[in-house]
PAPAPA-615437 format. One record per atom (N, C-alpha, C): residue number from 1; residue in one letter; atom name; x, y, z. Coordinates in steps of 0.1 Angstrom, whole numbers, plus 5000, padded with zeros to 4 digits. Example, Ala and Ser with C-alpha at 12.3 -4.5 7.8 and 13.67 -1.06 7.14 Angstrom:
pt seq = 1, type = A, atom = N, east = 5132, north = 4943, up = 5078
pt seq = 1, type = A, atom = CA, east = 5123, north = 4955, up = 5078
pt seq = 1, type = A, atom = C, east = 5132, north = 4967, up = 5078
pt seq = 2, type = S, atom = N, east = 5128, north = 4978, up = 5071
pt seq = 2, type = S, atom = CA, east = 5137, north = 4989, up = 5071
pt seq = 2, type = S, atom = C, east = 5129, north = 5000, up = 5079
END
This chain:
pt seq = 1, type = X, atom = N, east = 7210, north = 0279, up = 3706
pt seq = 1, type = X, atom = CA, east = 7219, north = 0289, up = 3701
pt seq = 1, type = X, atom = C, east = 7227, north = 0283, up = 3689
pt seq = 2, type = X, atom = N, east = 7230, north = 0292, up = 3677
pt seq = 2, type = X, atom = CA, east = 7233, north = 0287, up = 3664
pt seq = 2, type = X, atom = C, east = 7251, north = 0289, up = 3669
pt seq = 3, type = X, atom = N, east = 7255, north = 0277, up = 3660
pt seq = 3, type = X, atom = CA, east = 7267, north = 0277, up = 3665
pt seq = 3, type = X, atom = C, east = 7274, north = 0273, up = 3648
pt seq = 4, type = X, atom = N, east = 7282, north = 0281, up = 3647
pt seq = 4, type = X, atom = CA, east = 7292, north = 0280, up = 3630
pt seq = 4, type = X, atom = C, east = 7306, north = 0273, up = 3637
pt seq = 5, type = X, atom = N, east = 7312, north = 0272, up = 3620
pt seq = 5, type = X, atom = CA, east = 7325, north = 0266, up = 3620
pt seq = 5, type = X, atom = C, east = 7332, north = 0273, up = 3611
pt seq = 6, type = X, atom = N, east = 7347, north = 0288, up = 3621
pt seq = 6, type = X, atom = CA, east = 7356, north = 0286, up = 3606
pt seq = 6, type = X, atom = C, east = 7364, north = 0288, up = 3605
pt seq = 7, type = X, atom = N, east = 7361, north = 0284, up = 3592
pt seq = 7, type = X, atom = CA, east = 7379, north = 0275, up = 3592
pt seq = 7, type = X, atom = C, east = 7391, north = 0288, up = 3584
pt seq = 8, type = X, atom = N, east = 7399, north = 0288, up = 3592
pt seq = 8, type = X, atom = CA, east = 7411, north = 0302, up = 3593
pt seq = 8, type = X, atom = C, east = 7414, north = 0295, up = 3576
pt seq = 9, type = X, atom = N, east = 7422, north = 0281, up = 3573
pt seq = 9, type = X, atom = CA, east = 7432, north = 0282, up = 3559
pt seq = 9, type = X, atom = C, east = 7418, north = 0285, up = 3544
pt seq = 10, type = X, atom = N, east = 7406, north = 0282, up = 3548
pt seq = 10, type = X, atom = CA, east = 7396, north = 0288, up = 3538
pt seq = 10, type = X, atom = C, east = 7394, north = 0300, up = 3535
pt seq = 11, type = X, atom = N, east = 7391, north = 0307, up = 3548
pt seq = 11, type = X, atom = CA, east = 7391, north = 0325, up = 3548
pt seq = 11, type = X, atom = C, east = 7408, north = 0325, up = 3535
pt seq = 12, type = X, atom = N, east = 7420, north = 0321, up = 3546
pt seq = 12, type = X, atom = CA, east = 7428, north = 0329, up = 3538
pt seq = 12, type = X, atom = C, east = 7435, north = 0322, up = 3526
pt seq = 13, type = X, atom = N, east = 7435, north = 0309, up = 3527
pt seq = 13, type = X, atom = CA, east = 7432, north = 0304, up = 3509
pt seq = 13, type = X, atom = C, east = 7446, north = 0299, up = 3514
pt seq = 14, type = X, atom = N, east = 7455, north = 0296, up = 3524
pt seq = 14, type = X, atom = CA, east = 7469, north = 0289, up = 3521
pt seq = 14, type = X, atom = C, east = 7471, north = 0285, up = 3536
pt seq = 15, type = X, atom = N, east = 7483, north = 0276, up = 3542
pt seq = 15, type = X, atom = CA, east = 7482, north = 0271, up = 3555
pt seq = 15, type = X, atom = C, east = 7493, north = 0287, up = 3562
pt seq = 16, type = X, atom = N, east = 7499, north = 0294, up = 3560
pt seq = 16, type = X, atom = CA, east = 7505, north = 0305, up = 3559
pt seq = 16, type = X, atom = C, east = 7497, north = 0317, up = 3567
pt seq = 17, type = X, atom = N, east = 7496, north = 0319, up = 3581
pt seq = 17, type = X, atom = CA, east = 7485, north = 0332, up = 3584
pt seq = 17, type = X, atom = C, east = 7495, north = 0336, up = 3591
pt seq = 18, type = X, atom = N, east = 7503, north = 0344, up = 3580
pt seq = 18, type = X, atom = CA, east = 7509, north = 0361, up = 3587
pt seq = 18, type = X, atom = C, east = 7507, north = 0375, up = 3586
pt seq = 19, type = X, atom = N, east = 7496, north = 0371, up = 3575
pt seq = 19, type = X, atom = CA, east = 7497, north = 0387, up = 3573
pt seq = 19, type = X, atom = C, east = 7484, north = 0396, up = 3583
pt seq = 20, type = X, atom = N, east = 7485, north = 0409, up = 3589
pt seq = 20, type = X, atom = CA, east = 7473, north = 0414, up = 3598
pt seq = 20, type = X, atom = C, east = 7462, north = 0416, up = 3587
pt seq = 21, type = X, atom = N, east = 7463, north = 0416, up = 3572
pt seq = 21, type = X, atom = CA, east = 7452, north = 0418, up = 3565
pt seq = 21, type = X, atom = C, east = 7444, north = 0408, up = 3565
pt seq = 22, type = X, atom = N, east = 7450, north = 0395, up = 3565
pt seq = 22, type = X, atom = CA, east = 7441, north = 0384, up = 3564
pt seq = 22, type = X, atom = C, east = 7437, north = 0382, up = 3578
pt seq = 23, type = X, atom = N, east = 7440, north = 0386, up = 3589
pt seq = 23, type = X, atom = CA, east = 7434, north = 0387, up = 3601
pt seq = 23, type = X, atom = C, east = 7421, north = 0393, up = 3603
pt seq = 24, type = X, atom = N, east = 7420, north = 0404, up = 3594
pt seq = 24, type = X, atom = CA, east = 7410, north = 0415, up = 3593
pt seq = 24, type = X, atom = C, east = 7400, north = 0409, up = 3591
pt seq = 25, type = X, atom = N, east = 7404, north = 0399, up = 3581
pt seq = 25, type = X, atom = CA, east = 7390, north = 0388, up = 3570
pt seq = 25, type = X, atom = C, east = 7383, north = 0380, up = 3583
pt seq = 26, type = X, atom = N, east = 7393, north = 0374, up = 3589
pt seq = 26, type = X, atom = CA, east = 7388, north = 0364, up = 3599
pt seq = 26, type = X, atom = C, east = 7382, north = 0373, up = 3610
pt seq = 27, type = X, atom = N, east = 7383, north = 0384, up = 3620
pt seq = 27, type = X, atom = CA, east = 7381, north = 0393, up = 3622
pt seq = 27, type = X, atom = C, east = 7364, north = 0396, up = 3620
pt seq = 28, type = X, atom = N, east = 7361, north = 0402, up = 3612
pt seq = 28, type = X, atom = CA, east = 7354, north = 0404, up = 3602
pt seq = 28, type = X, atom = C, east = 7342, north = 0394, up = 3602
pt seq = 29, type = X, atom = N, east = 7340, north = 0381, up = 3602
pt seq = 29, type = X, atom = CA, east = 7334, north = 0369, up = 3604
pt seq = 29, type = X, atom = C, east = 7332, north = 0369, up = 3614
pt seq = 30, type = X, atom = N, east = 7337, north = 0369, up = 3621
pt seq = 30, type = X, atom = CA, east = 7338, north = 0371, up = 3641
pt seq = 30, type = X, atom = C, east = 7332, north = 0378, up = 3642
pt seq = 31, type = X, atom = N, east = 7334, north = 0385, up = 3639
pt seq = 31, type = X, atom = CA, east = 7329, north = 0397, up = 3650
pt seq = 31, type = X, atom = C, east = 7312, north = 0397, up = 3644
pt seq = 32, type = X, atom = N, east = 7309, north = 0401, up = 3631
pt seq = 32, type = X, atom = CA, east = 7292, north = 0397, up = 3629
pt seq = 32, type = X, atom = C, east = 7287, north = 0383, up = 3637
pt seq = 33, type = X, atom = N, east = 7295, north = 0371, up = 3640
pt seq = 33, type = X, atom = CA, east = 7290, north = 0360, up = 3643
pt seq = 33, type = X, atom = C, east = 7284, north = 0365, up = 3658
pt seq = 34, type = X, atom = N, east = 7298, north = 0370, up = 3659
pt seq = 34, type = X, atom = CA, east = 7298, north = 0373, up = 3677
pt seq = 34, type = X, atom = C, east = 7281, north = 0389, up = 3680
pt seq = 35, type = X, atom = N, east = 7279, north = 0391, up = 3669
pt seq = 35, type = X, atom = CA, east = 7269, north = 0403, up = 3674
pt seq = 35, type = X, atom = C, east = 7255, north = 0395, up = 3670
pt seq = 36, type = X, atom = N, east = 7260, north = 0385, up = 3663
pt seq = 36, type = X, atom = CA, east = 7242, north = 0378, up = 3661
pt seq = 36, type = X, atom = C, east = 7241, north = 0366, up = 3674
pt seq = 37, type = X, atom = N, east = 7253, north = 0368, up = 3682
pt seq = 37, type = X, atom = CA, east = 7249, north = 0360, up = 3692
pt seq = 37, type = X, atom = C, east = 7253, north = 0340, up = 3691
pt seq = 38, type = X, atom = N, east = 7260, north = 0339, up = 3678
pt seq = 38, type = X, atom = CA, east = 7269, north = 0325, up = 3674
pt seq = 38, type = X, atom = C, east = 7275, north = 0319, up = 3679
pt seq = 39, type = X, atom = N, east = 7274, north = 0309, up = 3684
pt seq = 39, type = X, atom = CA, east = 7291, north = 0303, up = 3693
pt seq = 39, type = X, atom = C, east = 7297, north = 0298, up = 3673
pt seq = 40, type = X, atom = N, east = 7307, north = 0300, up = 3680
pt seq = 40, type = X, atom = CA, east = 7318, north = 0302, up = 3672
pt seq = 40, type = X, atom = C, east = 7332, north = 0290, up = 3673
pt seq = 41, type = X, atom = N, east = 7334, north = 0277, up = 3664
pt seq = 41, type = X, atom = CA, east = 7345, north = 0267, up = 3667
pt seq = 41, type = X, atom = C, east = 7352, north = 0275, up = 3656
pt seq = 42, type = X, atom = N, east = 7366, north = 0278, up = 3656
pt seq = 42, type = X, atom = CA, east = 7379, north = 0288, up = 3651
pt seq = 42, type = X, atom = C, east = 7385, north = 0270, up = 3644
pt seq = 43, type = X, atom = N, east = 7386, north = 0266, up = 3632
pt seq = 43, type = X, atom = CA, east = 7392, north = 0257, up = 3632
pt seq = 43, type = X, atom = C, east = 7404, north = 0260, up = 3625
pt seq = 44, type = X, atom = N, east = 7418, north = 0254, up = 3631
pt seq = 44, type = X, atom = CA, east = 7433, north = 0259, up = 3626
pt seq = 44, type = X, atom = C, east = 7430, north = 0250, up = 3619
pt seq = 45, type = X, atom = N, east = 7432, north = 0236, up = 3612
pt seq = 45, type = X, atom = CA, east = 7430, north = 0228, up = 3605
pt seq = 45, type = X, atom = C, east = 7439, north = 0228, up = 3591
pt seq = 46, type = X, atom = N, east = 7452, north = 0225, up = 3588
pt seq = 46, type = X, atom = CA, east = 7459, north = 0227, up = 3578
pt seq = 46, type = X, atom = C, east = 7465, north = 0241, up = 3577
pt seq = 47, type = X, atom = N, east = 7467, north = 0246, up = 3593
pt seq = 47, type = X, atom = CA, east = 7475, north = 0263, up = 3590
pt seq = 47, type = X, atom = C, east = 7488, north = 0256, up = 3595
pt seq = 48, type = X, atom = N, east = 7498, north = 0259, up = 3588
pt seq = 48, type = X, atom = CA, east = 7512, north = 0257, up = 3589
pt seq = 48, type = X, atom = C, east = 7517, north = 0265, up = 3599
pt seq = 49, type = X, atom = N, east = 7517, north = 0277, up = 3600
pt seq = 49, type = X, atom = CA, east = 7525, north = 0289, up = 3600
pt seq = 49, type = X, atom = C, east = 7513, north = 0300, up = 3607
pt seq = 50, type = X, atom = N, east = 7516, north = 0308, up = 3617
pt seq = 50, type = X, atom = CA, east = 7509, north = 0316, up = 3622
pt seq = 50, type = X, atom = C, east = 7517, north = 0334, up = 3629
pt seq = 51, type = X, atom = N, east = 7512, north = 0338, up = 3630
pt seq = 51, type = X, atom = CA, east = 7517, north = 0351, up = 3633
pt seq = 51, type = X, atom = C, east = 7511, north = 0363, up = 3645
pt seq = 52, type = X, atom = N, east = 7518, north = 0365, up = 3657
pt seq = 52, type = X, atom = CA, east = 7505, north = 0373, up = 3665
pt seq = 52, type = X, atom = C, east = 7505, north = 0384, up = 3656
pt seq = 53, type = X, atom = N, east = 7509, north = 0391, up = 3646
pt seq = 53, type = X, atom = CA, east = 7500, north = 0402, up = 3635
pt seq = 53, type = X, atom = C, east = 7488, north = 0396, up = 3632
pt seq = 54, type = X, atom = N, east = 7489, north = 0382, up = 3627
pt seq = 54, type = X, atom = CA, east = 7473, north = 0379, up = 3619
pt seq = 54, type = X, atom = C, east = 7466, north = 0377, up = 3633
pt seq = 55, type = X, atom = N, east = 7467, north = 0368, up = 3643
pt seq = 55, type = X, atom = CA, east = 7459, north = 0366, up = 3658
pt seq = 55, type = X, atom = C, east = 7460, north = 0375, up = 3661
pt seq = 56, type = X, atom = N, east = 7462, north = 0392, up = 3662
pt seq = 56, type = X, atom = CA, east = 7462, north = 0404, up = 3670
pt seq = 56, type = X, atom = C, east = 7446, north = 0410, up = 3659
pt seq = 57, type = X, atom = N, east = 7451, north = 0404, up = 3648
pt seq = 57, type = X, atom = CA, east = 7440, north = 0413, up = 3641
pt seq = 57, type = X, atom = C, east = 7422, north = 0403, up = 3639
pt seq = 58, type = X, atom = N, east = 7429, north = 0395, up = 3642
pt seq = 58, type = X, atom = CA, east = 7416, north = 0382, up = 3639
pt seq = 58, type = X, atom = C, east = 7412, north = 0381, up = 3650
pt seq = 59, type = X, atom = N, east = 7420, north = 0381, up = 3665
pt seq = 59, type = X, atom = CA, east = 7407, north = 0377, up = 3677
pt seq = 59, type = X, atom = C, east = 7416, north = 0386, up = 3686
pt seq = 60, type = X, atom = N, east = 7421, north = 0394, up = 3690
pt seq = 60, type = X, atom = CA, east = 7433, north = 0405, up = 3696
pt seq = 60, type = X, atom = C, east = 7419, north = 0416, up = 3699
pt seq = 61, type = X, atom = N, east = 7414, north = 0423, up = 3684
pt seq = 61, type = X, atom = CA, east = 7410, north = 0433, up = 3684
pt seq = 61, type = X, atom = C, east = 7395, north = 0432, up = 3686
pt seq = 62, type = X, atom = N, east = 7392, north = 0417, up = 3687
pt seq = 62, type = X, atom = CA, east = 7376, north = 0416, up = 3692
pt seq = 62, type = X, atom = C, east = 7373, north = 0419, up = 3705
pt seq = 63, type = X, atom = N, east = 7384, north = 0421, up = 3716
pt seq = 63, type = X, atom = CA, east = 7383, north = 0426, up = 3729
pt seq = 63, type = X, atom = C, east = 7381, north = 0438, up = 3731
pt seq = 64, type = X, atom = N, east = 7383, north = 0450, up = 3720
pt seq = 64, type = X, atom = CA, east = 7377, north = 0460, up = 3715
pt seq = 64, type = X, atom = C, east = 7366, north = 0464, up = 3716
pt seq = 65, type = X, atom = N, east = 7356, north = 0452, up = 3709
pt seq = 65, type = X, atom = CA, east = 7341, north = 0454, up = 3710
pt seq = 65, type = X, atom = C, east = 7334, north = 0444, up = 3716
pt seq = 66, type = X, atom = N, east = 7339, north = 0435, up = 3725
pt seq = 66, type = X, atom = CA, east = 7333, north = 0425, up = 3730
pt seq = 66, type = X, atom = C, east = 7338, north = 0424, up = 3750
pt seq = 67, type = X, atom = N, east = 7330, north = 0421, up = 3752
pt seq = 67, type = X, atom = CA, east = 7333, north = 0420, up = 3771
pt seq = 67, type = X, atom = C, east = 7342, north = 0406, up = 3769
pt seq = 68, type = X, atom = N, east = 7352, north = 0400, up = 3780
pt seq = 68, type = X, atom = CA, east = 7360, north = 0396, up = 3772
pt seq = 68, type = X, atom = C, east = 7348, north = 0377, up = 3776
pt seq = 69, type = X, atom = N, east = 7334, north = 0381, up = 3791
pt seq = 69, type = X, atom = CA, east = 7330, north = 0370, up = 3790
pt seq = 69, type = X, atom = C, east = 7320, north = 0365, up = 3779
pt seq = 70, type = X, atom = N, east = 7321, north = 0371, up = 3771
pt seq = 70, type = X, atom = CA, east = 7313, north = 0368, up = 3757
pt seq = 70, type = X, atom = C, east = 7320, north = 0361, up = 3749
pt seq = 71, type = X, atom = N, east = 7333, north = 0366, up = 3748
pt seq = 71, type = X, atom = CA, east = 7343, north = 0362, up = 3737
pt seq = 71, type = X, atom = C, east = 7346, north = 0346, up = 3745
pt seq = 72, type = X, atom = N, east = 7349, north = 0346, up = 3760
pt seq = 72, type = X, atom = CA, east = 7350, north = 0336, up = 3761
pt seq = 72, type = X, atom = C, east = 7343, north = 0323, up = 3758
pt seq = 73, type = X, atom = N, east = 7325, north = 0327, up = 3757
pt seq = 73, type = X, atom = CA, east = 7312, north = 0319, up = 3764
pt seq = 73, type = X, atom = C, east = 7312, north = 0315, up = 3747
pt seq = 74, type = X, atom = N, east = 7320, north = 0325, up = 3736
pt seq = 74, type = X, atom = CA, east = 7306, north = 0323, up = 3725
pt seq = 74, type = X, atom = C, east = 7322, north = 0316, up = 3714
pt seq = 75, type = X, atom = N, east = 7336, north = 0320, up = 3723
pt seq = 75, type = X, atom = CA, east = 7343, north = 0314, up = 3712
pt seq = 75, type = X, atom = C, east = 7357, north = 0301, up = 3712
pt seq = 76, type = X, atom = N, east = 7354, north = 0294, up = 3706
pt seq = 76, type = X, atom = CA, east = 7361, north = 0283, up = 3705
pt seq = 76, type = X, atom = C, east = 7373, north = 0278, up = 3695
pt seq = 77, type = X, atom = N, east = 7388, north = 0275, up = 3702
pt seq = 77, type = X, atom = CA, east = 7392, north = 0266, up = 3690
pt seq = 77, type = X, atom = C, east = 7398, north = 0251, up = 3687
pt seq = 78, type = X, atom = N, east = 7399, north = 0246, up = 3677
pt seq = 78, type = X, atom = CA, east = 7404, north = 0236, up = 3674
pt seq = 78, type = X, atom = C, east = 7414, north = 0233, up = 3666
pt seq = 79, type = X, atom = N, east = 7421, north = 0222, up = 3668
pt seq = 79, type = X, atom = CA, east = 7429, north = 0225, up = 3657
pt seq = 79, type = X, atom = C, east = 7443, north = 0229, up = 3654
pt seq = 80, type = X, atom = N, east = 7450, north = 0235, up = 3667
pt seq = 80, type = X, atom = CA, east = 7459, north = 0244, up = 3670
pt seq = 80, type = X, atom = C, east = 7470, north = 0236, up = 3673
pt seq = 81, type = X, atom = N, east = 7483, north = 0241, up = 3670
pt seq = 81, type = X, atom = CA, east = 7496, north = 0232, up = 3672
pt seq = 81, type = X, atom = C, east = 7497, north = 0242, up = 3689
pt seq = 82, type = X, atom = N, east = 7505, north = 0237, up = 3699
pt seq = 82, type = X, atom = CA, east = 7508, north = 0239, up = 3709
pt seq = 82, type = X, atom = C, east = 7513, north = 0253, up = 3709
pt seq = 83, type = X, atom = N, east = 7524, north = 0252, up = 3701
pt seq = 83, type = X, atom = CA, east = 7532, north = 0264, up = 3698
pt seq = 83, type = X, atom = C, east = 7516, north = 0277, up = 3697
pt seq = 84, type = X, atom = N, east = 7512, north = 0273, up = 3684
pt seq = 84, type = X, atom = CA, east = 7498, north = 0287, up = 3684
pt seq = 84, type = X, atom = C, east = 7491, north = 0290, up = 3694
pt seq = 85, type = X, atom = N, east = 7493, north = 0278, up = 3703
pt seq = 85, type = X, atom = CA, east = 7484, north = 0279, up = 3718
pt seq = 85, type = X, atom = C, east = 7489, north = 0290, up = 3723
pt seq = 86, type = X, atom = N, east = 7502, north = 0292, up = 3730
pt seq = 86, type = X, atom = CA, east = 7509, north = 0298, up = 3732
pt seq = 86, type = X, atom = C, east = 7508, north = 0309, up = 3730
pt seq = 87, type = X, atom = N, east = 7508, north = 0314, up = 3716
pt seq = 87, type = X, atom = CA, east = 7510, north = 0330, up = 3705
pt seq = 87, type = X, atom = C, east = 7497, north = 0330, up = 3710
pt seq = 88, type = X, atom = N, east = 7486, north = 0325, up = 3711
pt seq = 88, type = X, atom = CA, east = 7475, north = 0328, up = 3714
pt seq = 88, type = X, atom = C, east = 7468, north = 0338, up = 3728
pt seq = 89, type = X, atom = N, east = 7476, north = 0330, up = 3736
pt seq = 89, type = X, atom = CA, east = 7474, north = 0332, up = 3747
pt seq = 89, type = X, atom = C, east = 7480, north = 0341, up = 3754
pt seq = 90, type = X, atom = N, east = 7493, north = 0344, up = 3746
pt seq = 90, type = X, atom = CA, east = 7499, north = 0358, up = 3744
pt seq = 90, type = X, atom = C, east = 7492, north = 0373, up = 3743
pt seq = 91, type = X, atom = N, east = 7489, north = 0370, up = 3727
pt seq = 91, type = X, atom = CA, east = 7478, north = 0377, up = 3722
pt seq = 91, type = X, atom = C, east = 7466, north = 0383, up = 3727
pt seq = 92, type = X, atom = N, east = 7462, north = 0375, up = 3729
pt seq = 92, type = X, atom = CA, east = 7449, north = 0377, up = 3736
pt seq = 92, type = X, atom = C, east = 7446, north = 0384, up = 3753
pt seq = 93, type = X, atom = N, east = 7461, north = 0381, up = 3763
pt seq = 93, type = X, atom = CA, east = 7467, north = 0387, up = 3773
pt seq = 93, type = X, atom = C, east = 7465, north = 0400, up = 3769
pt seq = 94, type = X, atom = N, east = 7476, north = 0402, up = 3759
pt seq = 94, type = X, atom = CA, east = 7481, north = 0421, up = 3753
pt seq = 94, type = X, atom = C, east = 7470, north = 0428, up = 3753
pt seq = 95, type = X, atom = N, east = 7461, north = 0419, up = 3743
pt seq = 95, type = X, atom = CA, east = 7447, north = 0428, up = 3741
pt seq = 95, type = X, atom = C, east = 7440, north = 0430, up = 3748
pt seq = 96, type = X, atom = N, east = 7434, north = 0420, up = 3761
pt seq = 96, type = X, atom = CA, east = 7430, north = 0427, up = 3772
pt seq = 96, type = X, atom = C, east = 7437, north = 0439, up = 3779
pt seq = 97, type = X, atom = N, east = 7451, north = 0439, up = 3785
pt seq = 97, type = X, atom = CA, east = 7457, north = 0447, up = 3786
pt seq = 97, type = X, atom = C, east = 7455, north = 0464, up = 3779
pt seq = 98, type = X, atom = N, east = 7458, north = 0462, up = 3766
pt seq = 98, type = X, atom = CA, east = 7456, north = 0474, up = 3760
pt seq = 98, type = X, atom = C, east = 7440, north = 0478, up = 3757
pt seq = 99, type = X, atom = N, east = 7433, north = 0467, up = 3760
pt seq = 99, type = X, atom = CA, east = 7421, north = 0474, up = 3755
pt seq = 99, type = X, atom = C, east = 7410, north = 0482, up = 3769
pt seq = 100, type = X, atom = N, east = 7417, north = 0479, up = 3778
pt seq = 100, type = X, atom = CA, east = 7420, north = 0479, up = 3794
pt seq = 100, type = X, atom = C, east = 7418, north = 0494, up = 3793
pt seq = 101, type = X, atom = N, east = 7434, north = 0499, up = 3789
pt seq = 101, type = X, atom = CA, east = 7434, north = 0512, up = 3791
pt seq = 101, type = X, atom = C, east = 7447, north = 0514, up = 3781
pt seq = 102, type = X, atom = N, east = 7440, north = 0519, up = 3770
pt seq = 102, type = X, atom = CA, east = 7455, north = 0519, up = 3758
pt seq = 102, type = X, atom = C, east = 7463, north = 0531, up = 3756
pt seq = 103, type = X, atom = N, east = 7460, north = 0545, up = 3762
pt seq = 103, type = X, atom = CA, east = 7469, north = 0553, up = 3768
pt seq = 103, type = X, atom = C, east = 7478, north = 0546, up = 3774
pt seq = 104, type = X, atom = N, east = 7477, north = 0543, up = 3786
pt seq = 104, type = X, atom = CA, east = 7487, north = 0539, up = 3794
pt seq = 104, type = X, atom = C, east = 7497, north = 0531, up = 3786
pt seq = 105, type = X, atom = N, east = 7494, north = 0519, up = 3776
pt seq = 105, type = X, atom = CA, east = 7504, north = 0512, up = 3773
pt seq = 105, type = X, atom = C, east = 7509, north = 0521, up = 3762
pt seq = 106, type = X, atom = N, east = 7501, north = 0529, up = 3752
pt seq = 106, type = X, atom = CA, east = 7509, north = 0537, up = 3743
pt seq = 106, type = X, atom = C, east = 7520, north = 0547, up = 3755
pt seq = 107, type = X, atom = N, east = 7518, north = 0551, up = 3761
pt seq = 107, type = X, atom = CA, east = 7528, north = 0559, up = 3767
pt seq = 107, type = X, atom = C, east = 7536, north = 0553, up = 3780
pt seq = 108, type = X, atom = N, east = 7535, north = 0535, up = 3783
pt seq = 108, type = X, atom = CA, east = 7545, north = 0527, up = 3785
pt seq = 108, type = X, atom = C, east = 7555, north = 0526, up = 3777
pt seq = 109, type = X, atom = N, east = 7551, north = 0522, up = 3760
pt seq = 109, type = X, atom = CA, east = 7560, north = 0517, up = 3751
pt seq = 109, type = X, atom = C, east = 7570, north = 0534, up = 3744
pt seq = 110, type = X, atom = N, east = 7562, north = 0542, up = 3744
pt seq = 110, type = X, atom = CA, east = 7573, north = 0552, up = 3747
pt seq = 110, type = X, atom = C, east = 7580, north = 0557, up = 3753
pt seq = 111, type = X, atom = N, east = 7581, north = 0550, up = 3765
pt seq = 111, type = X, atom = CA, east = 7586, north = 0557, up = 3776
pt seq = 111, type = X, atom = C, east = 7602, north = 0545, up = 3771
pt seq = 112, type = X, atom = N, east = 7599, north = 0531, up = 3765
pt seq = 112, type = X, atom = CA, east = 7602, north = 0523, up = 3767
pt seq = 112, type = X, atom = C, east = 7611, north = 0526, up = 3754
pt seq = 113, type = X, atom = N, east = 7610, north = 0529, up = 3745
pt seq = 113, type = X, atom = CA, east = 7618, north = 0538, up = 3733
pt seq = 113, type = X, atom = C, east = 7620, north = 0549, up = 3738
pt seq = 114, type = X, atom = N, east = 7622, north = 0558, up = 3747
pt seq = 114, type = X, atom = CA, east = 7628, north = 0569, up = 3749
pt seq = 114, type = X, atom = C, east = 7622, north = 0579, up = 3740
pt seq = 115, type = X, atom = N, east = 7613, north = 0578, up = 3739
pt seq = 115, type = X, atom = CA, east = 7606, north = 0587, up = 3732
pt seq = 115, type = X, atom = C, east = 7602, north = 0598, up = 3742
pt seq = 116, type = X, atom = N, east = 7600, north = 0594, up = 3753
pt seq = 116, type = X, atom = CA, east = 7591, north = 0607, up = 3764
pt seq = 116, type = X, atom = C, east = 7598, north = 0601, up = 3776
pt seq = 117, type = X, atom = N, east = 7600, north = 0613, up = 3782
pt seq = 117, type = X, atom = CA, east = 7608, north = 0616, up = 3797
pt seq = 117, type = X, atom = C, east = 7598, north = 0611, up = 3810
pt seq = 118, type = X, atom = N, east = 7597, north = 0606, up = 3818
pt seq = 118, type = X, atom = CA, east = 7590, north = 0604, up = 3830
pt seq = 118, type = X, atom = C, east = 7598, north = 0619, up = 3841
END
């Protein structure tokens, strides 16, 4: 099985990953890797600064189109300060959750803004 390396501050050109656009990029890479069947090493490697917008949109929304034992079997990281571990692990929680059943959480979080009456 072919297995790549990549590296998040290359995709987005600075140690800085907050924006969800540049999540898209990384995202984007994934997700073709992950449909040709690639194991996949995620290297943080000189990212400073991280954001669950950019991780919601870079590996969040791959539980979208992936079972989540694929994502687990085919993807890897390195590289990570403890803190990212963390936001990661977060992240990646929510997204199963919402990708679960995303009604429900859209009309948790309204209920939760008083947007809509129970």
């Amino acid at each position: 099985m072919d297995e790549i390396k990549v590296n998040i501050f290359n995709i987005v050109g600075q140690g800085n990953c907050t924006l969800p656009e540049d999540g898209d990029k990384v995202f984007e890479i994934l997700k073709k890797a992950l449909n040709e069947n690639k194991k996949v090493v995620i290297s943080f490697k000189n990212v400073e600064k991280i954001t669950s917008a950019f991780l919601n949109n870079a590996i969040g929304k791959l539980y979208n189109n992936f079972e989540e034992k694929k994502i687990k079997d085919y993807l890897s990281t390195q590289d990570m300060s403890s803190s990212a571990k963390v936001l990661l692990k977060r992240v990646v929680s929510t997204a199963k959750n919402y990708f679960k059943d995303p009604e429900r959480l859209k009309a948790s979080v309204k209920r939760i803004l008083g947007e809509i009456n129970e």
